[in-house]
C-alpha positions as CSV (number, residue, x, y, z in Angstrom):
1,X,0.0,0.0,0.0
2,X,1.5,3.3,-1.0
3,X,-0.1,5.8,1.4
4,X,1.3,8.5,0.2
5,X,0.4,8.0,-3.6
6,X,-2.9,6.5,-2.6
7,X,-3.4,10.0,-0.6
8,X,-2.5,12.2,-3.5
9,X,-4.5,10.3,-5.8
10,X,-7.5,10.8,-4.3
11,X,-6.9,14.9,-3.7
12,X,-6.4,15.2,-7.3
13,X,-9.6,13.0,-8.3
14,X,-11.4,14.7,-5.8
15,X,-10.6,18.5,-6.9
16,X,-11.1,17.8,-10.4
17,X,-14.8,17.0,-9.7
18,X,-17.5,19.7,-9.0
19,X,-20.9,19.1,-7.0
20,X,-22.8,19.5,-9.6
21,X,-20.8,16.7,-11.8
22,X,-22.1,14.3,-8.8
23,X,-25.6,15.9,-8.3
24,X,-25.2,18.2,-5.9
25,X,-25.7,21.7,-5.1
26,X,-22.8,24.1,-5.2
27,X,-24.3,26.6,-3.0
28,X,-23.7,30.1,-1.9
29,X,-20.3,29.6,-0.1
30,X,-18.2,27.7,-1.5
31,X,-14.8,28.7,-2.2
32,X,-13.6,26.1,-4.4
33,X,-14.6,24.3,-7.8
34,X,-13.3,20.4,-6.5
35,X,-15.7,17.7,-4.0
36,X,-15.2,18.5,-0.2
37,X,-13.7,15.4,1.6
38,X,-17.1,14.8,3.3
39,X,-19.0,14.9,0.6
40,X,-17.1,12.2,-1.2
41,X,-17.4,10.1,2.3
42,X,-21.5,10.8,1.8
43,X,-21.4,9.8,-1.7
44,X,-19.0,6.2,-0.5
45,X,-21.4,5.3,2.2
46,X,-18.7,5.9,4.6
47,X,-17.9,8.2,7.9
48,X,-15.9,11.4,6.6
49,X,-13.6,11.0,9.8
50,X,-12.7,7.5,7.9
51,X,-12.0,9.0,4.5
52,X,-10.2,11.7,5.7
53,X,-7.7,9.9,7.2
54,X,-6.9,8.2,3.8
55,X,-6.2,11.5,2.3
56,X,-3.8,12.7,5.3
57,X,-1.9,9.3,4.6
58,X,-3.2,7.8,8.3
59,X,-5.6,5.1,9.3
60,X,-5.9,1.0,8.6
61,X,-5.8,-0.1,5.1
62,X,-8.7,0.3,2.7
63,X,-10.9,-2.9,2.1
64,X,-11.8,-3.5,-1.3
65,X,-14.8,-2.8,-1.1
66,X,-14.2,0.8,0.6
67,X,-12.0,1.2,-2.4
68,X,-14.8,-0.1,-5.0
69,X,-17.1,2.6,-3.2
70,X,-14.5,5.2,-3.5
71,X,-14.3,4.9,-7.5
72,X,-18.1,4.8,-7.5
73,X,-18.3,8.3,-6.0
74,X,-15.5,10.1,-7.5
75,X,-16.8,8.5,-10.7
76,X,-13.4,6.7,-11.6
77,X,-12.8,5.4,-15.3
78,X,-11.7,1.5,-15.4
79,X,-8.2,2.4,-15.8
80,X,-8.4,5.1,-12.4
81,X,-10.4,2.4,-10.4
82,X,-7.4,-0.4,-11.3
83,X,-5.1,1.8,-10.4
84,X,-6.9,3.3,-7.2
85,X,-6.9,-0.4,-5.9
86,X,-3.1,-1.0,-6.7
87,X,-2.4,2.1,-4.4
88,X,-4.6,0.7,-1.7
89,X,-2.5,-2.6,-1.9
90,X,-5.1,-4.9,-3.4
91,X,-5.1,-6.8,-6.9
92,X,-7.3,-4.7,-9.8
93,X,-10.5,-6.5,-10.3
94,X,-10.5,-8.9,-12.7
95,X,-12.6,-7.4,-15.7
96,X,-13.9,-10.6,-17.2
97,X,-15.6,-11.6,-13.9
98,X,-16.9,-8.7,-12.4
99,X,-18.7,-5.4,-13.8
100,X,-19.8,-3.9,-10.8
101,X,-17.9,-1.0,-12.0
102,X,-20.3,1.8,-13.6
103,X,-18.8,3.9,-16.0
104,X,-18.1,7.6,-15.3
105,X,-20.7,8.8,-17.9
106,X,-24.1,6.4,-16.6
107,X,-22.9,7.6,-13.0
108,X,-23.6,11.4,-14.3
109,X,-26.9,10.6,-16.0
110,X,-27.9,8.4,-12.6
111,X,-27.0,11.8,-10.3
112,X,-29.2,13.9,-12.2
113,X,-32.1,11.7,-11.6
114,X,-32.6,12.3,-7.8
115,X,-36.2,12.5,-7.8
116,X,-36.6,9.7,-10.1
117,X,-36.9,5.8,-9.9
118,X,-34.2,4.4,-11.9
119,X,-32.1,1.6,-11.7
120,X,-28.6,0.0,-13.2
121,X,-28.3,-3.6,-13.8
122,X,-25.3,-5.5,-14.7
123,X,-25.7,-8.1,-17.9
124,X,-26.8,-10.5,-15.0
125,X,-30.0,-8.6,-13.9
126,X,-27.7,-7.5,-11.2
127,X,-28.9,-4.5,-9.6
128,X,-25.9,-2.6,-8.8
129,X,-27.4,1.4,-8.2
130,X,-30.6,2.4,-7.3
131,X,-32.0,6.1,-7.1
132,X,-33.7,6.6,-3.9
133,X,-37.3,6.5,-5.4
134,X,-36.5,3.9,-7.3
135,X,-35.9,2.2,-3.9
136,X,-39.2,3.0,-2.8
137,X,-40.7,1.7,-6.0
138,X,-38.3,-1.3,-6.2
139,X,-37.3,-2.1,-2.7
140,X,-33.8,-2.7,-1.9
141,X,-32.3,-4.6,-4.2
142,X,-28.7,-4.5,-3.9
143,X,-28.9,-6.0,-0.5
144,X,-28.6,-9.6,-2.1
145,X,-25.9,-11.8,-2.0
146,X,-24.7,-14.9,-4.2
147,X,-26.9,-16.1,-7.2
148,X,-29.6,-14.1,-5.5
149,X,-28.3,-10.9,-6.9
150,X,-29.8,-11.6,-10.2
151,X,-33.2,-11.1,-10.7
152,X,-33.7,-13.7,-12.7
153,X,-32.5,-16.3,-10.1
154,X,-35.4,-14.9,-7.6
155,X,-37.5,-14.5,-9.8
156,X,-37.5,-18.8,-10.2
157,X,-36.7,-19.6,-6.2
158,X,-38.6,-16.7,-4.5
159,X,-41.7,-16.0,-4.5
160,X,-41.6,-12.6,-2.5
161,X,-39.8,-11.2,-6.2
162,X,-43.2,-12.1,-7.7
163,X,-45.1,-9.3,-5.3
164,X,-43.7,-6.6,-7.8
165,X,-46.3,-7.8,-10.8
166,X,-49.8,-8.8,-10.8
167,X,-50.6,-12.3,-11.2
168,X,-51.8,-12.3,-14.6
169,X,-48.1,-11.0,-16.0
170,X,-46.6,-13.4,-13.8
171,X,-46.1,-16.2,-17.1
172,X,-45.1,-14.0,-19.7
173,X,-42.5,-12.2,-17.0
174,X,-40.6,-15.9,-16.5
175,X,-40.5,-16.2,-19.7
176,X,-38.7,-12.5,-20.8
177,X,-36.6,-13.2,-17.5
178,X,-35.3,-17.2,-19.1
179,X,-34.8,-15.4,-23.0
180,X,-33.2,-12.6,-21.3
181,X,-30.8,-15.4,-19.3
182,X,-30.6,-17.4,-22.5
183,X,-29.0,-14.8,-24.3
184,X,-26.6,-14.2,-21.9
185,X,-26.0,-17.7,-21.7
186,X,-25.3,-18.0,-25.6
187,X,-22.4,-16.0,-25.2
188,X,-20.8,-17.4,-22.2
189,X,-21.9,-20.7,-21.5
190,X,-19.3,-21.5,-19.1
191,X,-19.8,-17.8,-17.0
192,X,-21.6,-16.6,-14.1
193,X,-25.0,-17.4,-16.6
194,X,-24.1,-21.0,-16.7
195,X,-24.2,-21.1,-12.9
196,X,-27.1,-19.4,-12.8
197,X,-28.5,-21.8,-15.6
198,X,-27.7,-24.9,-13.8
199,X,-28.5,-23.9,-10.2
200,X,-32.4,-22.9,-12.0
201,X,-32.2,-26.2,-13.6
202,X,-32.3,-28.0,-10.1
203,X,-34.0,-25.5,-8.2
204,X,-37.0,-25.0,-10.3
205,X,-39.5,-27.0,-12.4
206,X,-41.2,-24.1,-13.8
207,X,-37.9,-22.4,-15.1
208,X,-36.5,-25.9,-16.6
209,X,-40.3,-26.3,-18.4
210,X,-39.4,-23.0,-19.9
211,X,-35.8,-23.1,-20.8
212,X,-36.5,-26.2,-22.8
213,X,-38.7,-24.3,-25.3
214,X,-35.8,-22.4,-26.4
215,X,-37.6,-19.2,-26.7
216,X,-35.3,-15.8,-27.0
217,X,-35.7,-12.4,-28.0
218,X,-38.6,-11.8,-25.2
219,X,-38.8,-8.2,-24.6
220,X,-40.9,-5.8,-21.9
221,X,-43.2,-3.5,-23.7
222,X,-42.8,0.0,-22.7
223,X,-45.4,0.4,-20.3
224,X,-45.9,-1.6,-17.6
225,X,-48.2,-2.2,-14.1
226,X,-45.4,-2.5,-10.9
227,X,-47.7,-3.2,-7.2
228,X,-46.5,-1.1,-4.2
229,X,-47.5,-2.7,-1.0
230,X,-48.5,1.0,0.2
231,X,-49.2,2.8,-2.9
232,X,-50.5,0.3,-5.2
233,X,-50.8,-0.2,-9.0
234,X,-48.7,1.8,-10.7
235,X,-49.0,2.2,-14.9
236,X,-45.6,3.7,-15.7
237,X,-43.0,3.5,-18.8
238,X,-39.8,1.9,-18.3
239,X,-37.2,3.6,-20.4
240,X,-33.8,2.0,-21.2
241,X,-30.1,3.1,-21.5
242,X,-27.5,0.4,-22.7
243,X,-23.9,1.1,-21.6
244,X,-21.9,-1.1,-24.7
245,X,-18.8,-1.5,-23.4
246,X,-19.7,-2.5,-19.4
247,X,-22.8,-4.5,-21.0
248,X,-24.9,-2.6,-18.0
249,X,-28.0,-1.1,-18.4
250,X,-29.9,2.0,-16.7
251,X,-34.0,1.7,-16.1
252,X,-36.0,5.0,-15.9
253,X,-39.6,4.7,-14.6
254,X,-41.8,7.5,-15.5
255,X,-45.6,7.9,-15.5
256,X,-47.8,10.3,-17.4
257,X,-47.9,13.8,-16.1
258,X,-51.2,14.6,-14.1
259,X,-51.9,10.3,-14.1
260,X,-52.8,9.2,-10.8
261,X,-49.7,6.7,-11.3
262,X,-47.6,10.7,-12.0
263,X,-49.1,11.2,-8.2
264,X,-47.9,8.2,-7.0
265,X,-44.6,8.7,-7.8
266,X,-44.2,11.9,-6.2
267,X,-45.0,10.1,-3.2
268,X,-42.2,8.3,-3.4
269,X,-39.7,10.4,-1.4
270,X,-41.9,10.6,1.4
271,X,-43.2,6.5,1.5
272,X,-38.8,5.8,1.3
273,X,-38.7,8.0,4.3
């Protein structure tokens, strides 16, 4: 671990950002164009006592994933997150395996959406960010671990994932969810799709019924009916935004404006609260 390197690293990083390239407000007083040190500690999850002491070269060595939450708010590129866990003294995350990483430019667009539910899912139906409406809309879904991550492995071994949809899209939503896996699975058989694949195979009759009709290309329409446990039925439009090169993928939920659904959403904020 090069503390000193590590510590200068993250000044410069830090100063060449401004609050409103995370989605925050610059406000009346300040004096200079880079992040404050605490507000990069709010945007990392962590206490600014903690990251603090990184920058003034003190303090225990960074975990990985203090270091993965570091690059996510200071918005590192691949290349700047590699390097920011050489300095901390770990090995660069293997880029074939993992794409928790979320490029600098989806990380803007997902900042500017404060007030509204989106989501980012890795090629897995990983759910890697959420908004804090989309939260409320969604629940927490990054607080899964293992195969359960993926939405499509719940969607087969728990029935709690089902509460989202009415009953009546409940078919037709296994089967986008298996052409979706499948064409994942086309491409890297032997991947984290083929474990997901096999674990389905023995875990669920329903998904292996459906993966042996071979069906792909199964898409969502645009609109769709989501069920809150305290709001209810919402009708809203799920736009999409591919990321190409981290094969990741940013959901927008909107309603239309003056809908009772449009109302609904604006309830959001307070029903996360």
């Amino acid at each position: 671990m090069d503390r000193a390197q590590l510590a200068d690293f993250l000044r410069t990083r830090r100063e060449a950002l401004g609050p409103e390239d995370v989605g925050l407000p610059r406000g009346p007083r300040r004096r200079t164009g880079g992040l404050r040190r605490e507000e990069v500690a709010a945007l990392a999850g962590m206490s600014a006592d903690y990251y603090g002491r990184i920058e003034q070269q003190r303090g225990p060595q960074p975990s990985e994933q203090m270091l993965a939450a570091i690059a996510r708010a200071l918005h590192l590129s691949l290349a700047e997150r590699d390097h920011l866990f050489t300095l901390g003294g770990h090995a660069a995350p293997q880029r074939v395996s993992r794409d928790e990483h979320i490029a600098p430019g989806m990380m803007r667009i997902v900042d500017r959406l404060g007030d509204t539910p989106a989501v980012v899912l890795s090629r897995y139906a990983e759910t890697l960010l959420q908004t804090m409406p989309g939260r409320a809309l969604l629940g927490d879904e990054t607080r899964f671990t293992g195969l359960a991550r993926s939405a499509w492995y719940r969607w087969f071994t728990d029935p709690a994932s089902r509460g989202l949809y009415p009953a009546e899209h409940h078919d037709r939503q296994g089967r986008i969810f298996a052409a979706q896996l499948r064409g994942v699975y086309a491409g890297a058989p032997d991947g984290r799709a083929g474990e997901i694949v096999d674990a389905l195979l023995t875990a669920s009759e329903e998904f292996a019924g459906i993966w042996a009709g071979h069906e792909i290309g199964l898409a969502h329409t645009g609109r769709k009916t989501l069920l809150h446990p305290e709001l209810g039925p919402l009708d809203l439009y799920c736009q999409t935004l591919h990321d190409p090169d981290q094969l990741q993928t940013l959901l927008v939920f909107t309603a239309v404006p003056g809908s009772p659904s449009h109302e609904k959403l604006q309830l959001l904020a307070a029903v996360g609260a």
